[in-house]
N, CA, C and O atoms as a GROMACS GRO file, in nm:
protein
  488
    1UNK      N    1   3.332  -2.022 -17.759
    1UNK     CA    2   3.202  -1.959 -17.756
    1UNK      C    3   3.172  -1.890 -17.888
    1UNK      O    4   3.066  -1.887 -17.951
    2UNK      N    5   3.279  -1.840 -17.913
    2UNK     CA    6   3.249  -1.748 -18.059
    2UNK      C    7   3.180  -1.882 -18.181
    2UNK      O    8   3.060  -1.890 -18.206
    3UNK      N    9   3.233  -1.930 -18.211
    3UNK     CA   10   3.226  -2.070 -18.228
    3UNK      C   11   3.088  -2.135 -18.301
    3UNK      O   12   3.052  -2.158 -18.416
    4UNK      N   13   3.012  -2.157 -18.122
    4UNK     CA   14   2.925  -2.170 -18.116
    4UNK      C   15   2.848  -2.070 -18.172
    4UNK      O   16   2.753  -2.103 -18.243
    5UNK      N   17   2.875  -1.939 -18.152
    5UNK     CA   18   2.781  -1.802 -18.190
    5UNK      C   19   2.775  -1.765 -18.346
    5UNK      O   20   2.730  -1.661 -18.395
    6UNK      N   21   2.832  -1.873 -18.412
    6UNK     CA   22   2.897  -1.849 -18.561
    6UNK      C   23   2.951  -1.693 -18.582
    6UNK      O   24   2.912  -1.607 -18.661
    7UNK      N   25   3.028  -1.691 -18.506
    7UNK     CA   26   3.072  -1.482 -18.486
    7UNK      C   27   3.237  -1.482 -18.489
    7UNK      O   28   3.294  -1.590 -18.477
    8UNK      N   29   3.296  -1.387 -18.502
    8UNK     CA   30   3.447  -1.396 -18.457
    8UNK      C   31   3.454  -1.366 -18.310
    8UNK      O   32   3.371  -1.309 -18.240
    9UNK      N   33   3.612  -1.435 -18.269
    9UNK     CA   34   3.605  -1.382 -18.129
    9UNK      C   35   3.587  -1.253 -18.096
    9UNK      O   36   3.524  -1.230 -17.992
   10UNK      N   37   3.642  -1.132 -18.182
   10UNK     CA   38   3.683  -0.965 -18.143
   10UNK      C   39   3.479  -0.961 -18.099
   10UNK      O   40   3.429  -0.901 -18.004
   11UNK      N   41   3.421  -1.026 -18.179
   11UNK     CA   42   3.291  -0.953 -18.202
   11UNK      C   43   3.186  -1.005 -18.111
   11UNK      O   44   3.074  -0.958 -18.092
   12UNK      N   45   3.250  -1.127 -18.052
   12UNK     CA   46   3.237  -1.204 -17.950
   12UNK      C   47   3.246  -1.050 -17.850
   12UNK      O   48   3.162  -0.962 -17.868
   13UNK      N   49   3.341  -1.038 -17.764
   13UNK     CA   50   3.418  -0.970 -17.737
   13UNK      C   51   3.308  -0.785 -17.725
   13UNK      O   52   3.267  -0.702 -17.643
   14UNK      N   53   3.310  -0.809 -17.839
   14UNK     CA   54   3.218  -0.636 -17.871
   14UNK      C   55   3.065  -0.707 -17.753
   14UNK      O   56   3.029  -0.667 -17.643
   15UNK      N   57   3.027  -0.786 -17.812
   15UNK     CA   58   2.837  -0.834 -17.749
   15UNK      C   59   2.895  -0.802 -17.600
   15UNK      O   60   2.861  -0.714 -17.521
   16UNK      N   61   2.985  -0.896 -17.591
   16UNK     CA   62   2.994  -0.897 -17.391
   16UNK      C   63   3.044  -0.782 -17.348
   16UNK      O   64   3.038  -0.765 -17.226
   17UNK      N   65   3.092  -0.695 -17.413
   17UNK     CA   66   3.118  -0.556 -17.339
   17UNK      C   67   3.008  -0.442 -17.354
   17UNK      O   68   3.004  -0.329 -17.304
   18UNK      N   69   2.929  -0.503 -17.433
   18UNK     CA   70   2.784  -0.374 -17.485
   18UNK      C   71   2.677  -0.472 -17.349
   18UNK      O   72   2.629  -0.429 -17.244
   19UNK      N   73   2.675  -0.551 -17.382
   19UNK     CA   74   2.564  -0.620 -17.326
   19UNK      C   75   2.604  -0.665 -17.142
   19UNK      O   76   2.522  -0.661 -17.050
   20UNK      N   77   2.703  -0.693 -17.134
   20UNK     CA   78   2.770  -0.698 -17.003
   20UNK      C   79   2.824  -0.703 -16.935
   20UNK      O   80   2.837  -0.760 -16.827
   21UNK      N   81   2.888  -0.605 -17.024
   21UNK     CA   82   3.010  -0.472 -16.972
   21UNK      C   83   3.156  -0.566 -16.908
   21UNK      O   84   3.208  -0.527 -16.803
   22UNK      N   85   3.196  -0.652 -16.960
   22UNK     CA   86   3.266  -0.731 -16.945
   22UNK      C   87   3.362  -0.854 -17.036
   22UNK      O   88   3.279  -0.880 -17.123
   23UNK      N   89   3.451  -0.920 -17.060
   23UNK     CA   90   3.477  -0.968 -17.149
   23UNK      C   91   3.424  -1.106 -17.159
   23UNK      O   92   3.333  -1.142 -17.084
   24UNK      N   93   3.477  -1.188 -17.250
   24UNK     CA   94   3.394  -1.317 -17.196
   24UNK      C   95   3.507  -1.412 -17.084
   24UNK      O   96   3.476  -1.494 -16.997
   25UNK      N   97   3.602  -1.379 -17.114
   25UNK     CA   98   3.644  -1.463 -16.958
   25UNK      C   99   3.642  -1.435 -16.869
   25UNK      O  100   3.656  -1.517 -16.778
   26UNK      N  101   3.620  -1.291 -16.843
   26UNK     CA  102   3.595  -1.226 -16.697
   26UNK      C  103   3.439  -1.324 -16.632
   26UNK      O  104   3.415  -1.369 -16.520
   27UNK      N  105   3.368  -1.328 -16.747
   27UNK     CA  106   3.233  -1.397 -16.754
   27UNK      C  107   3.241  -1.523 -16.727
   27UNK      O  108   3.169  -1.587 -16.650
   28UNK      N  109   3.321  -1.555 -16.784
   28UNK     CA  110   3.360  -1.720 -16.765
   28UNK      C  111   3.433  -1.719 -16.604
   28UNK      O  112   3.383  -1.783 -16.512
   29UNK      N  113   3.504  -1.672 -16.595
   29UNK     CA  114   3.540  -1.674 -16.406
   29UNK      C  115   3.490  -1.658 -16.328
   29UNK      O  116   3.513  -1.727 -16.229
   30UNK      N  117   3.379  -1.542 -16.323
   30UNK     CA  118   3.279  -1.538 -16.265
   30UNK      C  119   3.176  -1.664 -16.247
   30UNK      O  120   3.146  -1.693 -16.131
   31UNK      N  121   3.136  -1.720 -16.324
   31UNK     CA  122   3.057  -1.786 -16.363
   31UNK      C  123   3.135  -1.921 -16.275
   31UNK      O  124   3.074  -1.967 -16.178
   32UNK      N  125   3.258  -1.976 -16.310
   32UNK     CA  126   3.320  -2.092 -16.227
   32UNK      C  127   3.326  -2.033 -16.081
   32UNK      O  128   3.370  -2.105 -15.991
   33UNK      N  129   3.282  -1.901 -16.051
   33UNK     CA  130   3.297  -1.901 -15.900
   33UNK      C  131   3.230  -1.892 -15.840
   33UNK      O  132   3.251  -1.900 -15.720
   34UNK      N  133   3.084  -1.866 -15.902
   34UNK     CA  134   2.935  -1.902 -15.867
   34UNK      C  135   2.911  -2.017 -15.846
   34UNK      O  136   2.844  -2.054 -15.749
   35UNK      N  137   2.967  -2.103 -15.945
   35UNK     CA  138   2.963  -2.255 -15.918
   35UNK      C  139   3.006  -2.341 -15.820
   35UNK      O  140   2.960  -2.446 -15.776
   36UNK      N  141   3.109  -2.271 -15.792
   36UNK     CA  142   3.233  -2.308 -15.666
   36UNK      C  143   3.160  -2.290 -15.565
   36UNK      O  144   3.160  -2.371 -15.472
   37UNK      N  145   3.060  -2.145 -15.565
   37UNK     CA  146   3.010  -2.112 -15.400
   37UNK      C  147   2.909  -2.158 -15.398
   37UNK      O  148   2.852  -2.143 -15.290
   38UNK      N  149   2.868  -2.199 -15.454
   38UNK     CA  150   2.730  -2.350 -15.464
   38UNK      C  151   2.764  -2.468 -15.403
   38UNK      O  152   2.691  -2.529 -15.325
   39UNK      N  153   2.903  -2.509 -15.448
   39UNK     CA  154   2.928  -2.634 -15.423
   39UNK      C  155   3.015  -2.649 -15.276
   39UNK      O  156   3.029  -2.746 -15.202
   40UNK      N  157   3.068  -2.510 -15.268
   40UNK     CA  158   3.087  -2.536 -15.072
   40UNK      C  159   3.029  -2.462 -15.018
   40UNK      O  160   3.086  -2.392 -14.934
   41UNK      N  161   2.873  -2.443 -15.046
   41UNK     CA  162   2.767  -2.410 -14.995
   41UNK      C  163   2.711  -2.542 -14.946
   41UNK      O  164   2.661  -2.549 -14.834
   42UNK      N  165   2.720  -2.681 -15.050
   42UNK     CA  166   2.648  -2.789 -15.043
   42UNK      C  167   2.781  -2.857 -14.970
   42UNK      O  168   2.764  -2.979 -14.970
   43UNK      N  169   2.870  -2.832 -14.927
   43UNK     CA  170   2.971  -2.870 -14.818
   43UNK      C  171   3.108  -2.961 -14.874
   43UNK      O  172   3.179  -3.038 -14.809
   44UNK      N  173   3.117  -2.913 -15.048
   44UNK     CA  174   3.251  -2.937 -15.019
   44UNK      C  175   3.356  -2.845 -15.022
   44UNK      O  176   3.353  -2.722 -15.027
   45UNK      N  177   3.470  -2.941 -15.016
   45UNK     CA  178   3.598  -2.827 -14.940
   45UNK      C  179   3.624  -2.748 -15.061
   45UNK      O  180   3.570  -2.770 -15.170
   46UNK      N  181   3.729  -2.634 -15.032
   46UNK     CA  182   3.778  -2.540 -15.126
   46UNK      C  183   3.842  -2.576 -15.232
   46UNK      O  184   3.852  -2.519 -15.340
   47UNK      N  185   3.892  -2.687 -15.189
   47UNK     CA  186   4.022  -2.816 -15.264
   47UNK      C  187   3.938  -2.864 -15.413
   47UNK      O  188   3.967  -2.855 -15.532
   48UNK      N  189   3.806  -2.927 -15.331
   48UNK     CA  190   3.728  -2.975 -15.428
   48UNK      C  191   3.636  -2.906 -15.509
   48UNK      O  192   3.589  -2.961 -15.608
   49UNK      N  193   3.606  -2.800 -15.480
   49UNK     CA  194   3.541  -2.717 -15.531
   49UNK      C  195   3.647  -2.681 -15.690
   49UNK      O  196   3.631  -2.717 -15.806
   50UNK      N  197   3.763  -2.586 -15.614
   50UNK     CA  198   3.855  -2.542 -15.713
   50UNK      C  199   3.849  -2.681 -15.849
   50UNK      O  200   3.812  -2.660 -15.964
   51UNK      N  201   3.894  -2.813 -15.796
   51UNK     CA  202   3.882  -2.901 -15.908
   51UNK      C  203   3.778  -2.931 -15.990
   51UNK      O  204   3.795  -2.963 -16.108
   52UNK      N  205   3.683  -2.924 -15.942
   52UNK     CA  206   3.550  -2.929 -15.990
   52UNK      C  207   3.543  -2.861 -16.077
   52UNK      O  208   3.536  -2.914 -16.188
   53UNK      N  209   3.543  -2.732 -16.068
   53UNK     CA  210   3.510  -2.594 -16.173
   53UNK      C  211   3.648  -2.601 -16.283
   53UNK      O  212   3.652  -2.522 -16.378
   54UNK      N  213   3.744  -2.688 -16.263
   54UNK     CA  214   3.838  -2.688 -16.329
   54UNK      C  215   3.972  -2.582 -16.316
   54UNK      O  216   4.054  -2.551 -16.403
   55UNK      N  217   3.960  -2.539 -16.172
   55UNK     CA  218   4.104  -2.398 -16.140
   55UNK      C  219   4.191  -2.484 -16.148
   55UNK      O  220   4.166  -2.600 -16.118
   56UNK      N  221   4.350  -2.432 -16.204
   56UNK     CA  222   4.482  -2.511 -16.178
   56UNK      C  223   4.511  -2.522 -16.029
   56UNK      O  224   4.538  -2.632 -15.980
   57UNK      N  225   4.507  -2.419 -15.960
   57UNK     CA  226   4.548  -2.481 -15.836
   57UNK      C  227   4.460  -2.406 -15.754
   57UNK      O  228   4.382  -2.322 -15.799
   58UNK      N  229   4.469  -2.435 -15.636
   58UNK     CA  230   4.421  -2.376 -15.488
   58UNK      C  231   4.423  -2.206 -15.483
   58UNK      O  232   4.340  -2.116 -15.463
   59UNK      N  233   4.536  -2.213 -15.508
   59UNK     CA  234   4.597  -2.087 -15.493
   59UNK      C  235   4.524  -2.001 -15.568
   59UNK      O  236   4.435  -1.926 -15.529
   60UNK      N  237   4.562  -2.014 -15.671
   60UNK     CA  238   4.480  -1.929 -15.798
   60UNK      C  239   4.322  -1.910 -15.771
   60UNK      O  240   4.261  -1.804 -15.770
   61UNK      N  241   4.286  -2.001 -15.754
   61UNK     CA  242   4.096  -2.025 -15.714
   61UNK      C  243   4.019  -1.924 -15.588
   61UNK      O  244   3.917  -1.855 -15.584
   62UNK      N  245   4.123  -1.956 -15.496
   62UNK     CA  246   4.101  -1.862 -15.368
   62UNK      C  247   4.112  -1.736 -15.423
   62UNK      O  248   4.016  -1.664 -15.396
   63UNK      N  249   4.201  -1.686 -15.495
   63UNK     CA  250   4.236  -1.542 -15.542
   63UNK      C  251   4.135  -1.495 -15.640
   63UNK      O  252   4.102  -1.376 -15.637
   64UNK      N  253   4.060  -1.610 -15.763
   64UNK     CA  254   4.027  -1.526 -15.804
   64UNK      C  255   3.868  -1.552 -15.749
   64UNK      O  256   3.782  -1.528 -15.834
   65UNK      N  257   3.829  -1.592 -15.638
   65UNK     CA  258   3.678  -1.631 -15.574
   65UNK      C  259   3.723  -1.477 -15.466
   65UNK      O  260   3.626  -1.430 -15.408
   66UNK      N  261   3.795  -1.440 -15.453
   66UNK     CA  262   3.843  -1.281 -15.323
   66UNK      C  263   3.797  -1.182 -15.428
   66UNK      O  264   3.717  -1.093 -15.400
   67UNK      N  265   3.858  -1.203 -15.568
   67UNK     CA  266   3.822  -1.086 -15.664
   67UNK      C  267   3.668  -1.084 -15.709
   67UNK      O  268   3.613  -0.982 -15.748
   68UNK      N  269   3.608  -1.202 -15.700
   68UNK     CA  270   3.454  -1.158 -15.722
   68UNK      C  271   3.393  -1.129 -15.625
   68UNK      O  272   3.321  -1.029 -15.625
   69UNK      N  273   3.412  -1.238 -15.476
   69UNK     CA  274   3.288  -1.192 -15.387
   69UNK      C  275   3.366  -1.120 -15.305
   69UNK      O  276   3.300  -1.108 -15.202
   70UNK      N  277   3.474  -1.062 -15.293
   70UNK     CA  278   3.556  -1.019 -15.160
   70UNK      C  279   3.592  -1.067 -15.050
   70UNK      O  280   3.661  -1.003 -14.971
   71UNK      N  281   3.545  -1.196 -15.027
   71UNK     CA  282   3.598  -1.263 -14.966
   71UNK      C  283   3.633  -1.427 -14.914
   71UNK      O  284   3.522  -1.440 -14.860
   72UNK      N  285   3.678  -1.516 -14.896
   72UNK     CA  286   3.747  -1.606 -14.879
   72UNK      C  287   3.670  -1.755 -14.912
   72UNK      O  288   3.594  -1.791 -14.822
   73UNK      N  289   3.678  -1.822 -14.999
   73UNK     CA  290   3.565  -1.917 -15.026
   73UNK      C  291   3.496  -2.026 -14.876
   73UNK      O  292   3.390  -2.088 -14.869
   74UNK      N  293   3.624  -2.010 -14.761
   74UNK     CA  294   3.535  -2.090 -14.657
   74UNK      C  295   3.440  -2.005 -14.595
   74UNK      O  296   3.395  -2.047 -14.489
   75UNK      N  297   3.390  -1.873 -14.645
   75UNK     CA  298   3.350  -1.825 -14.554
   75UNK      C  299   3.229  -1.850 -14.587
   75UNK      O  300   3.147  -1.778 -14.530
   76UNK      N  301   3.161  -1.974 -14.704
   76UNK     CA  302   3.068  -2.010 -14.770
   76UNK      C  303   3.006  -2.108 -14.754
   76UNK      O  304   2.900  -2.140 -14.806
   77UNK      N  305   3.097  -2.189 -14.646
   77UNK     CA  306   3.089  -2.298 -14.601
   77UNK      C  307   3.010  -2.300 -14.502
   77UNK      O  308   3.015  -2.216 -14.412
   78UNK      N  309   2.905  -2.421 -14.507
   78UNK     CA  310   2.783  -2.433 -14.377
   78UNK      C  311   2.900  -2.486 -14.253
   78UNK      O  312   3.002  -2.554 -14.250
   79UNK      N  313   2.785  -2.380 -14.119
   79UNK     CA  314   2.863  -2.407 -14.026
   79UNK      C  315   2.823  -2.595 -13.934
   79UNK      O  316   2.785  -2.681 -14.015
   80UNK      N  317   2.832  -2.634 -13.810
   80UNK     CA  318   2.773  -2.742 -13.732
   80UNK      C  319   2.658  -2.772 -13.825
   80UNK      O  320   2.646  -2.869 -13.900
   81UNK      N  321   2.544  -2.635 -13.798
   81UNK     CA  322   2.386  -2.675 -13.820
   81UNK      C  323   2.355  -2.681 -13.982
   81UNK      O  324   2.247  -2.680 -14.040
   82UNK      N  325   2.488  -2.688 -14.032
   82UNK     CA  326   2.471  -2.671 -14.200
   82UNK      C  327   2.394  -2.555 -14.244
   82UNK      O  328   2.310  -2.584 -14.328
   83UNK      N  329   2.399  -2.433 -14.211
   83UNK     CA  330   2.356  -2.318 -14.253
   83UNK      C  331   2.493  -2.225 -14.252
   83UNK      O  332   2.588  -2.243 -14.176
   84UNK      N  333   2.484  -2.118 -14.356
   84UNK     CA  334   2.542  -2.035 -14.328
   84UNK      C  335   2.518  -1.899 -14.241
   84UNK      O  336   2.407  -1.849 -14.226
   85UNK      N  337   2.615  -1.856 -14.196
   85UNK     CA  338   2.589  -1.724 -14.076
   85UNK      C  339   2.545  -1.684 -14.158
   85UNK      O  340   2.535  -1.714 -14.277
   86UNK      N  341   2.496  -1.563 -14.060
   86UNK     CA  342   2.426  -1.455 -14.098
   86UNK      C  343   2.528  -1.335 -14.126
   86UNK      O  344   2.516  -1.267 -14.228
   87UNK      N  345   2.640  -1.308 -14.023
   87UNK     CA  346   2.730  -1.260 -14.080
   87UNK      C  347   2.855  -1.229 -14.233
   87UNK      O  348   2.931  -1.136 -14.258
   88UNK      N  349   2.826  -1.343 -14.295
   88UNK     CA  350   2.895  -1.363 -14.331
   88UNK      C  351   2.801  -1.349 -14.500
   88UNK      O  352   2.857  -1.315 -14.604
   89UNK      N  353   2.618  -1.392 -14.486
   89UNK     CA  354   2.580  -1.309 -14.570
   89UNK      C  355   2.567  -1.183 -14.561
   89UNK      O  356   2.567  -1.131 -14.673
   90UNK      N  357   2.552  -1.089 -14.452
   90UNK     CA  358   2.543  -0.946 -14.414
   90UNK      C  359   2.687  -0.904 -14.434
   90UNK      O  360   2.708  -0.784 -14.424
   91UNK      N  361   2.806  -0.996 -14.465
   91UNK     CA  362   2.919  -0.907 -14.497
   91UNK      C  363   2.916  -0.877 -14.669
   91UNK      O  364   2.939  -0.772 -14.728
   92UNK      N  365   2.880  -1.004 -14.722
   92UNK     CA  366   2.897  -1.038 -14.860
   92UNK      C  367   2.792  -0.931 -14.914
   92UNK      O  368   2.841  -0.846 -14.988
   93UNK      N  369   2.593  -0.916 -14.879
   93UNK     CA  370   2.575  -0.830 -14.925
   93UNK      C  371   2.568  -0.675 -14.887
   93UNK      O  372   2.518  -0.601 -14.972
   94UNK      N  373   2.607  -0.628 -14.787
   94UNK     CA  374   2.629  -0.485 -14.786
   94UNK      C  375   2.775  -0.428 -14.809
   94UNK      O  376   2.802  -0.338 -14.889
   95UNK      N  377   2.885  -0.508 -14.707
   95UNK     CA  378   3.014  -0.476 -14.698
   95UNK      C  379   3.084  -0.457 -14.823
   95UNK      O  380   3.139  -0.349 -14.846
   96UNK      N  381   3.088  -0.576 -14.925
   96UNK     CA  382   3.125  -0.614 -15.028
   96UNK      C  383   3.080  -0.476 -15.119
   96UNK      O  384   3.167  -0.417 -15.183
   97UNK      N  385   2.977  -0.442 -15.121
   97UNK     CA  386   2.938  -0.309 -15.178
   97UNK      C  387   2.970  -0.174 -15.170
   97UNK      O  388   2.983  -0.083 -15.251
   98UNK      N  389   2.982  -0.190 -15.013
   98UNK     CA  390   3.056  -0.078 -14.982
   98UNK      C  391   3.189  -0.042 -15.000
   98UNK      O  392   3.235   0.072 -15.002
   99UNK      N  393   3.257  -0.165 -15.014
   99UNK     CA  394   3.416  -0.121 -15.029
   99UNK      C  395   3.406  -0.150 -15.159
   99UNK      O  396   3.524  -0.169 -15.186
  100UNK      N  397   3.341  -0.167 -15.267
  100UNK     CA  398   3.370  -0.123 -15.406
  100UNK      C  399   3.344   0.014 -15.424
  100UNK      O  400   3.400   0.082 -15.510
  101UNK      N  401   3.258   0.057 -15.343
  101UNK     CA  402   3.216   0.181 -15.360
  101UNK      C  403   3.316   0.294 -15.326
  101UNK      O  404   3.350   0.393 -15.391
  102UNK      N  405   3.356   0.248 -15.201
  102UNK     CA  406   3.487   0.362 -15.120
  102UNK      C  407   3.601   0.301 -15.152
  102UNK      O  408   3.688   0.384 -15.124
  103UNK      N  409   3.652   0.206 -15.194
  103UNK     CA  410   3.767   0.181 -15.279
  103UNK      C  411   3.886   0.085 -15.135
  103UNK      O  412   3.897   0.137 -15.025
  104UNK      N  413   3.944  -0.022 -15.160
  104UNK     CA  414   4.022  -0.070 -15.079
  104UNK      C  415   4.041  -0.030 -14.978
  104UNK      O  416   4.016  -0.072 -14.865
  105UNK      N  417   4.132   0.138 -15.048
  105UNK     CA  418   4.232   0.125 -14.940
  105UNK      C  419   4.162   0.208 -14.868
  105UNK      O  420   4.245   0.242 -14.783
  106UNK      N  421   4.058   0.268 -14.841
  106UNK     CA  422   3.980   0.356 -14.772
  106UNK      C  423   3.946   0.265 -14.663
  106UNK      O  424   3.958   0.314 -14.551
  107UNK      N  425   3.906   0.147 -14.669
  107UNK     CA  426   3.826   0.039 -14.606
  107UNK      C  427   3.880   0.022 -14.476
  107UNK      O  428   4.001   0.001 -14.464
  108UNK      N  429   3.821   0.027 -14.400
  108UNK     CA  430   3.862  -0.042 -14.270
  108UNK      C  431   3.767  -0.136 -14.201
  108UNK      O  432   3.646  -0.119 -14.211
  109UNK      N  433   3.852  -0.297 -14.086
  109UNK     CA  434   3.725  -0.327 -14.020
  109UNK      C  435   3.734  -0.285 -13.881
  109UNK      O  436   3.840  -0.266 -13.821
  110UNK      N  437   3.579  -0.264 -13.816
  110UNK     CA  438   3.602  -0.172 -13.714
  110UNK      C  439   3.666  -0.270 -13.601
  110UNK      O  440   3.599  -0.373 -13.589
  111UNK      N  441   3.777  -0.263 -13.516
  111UNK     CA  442   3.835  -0.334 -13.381
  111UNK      C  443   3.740  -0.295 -13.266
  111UNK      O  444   3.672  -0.193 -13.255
  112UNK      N  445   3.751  -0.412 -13.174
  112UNK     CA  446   3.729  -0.409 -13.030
  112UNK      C  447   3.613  -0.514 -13.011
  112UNK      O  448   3.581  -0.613 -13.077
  113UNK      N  449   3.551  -0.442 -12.869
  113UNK     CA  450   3.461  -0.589 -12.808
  113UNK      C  451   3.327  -0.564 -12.922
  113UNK      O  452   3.304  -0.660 -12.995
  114UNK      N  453   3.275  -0.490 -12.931
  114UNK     CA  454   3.137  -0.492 -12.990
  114UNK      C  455   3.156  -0.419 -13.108
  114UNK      O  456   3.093  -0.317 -13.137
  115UNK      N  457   3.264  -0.487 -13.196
  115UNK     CA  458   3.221  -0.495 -13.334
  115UNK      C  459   3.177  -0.539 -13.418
  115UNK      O  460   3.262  -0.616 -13.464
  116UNK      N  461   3.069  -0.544 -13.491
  116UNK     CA  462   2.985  -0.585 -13.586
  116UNK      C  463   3.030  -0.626 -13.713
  116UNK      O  464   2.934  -0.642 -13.788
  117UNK      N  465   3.116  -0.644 -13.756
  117UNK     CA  466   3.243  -0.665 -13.833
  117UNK      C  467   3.192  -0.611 -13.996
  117UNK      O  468   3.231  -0.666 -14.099
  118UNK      N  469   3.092  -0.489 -13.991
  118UNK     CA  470   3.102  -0.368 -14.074
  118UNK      C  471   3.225  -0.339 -14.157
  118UNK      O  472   3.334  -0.389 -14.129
  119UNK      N  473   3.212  -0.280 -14.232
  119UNK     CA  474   3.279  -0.182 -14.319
  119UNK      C  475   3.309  -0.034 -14.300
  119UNK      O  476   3.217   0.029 -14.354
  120UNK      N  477   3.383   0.034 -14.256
  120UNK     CA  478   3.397   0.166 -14.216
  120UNK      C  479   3.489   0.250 -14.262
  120UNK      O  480   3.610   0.240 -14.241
  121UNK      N  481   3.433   0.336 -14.326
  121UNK     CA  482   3.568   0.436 -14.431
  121UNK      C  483   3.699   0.464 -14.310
  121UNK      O  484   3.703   0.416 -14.196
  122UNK      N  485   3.779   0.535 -14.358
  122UNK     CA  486   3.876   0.589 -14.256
  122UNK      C  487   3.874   0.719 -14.257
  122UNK      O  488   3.946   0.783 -14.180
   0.00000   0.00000   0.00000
């Protein structure tokens, strides 16, 4: 990228942390895991996704798709009617927020019959 930017990398490096607060591979991972949740949004598997975007393995891909959206790349996956729940966007955008906000280990999900599968401090 620097490269392309006719810049050095360090200064590379300086833009993406002034401008968005981040480095450029943090940017770059992000970015392959946006792509990923597009593409088993449009219904393929985790397997293929990960190859697609170019992850070494499974393993690695799942882990670092938990570190951006918080949680698990099938949970992106259209269900029977090819839509995704509603849960599962109502976890991604409030929950996901909330436990960055109150921090891991604070986090709890609430148990029993009529749980809403919320976010709830301890």
């Amino acid at each position: 990228m620097a490269a392309l930017c006719s810049i050095s990398e360090r200064q590379l490096e300086r833009v993406f942390k002034r401008y968005l607060n981040c480095t450029p591979s943090q940017w770059l991972r992000e970015l392959q895991c946006r792509l990923a949740k597009d593409l088993i949004a449009q219904g393929y598997s985790s397997k293929a996704a990960a190859a697609e975007v170019k992850f070494a393995t499974d393993a690695h891909f799942c882990r670092e798709f938990k570190k951006v959206f918080g949680t698990s790349p099938q949970s992106f996956a259209p269900n029977r009617l090819g839509c995704l729940s509603l849960t599962v966007l109502d976890r991604v955008g409030r929950g996901v927020r909330e436990a960055r906000e109150l921090g891991a280990s604070e986090v709890r999900r609430s148990q029993g019959a009529a749980s809403n599968g919320r976010l709830y401090a301890e």
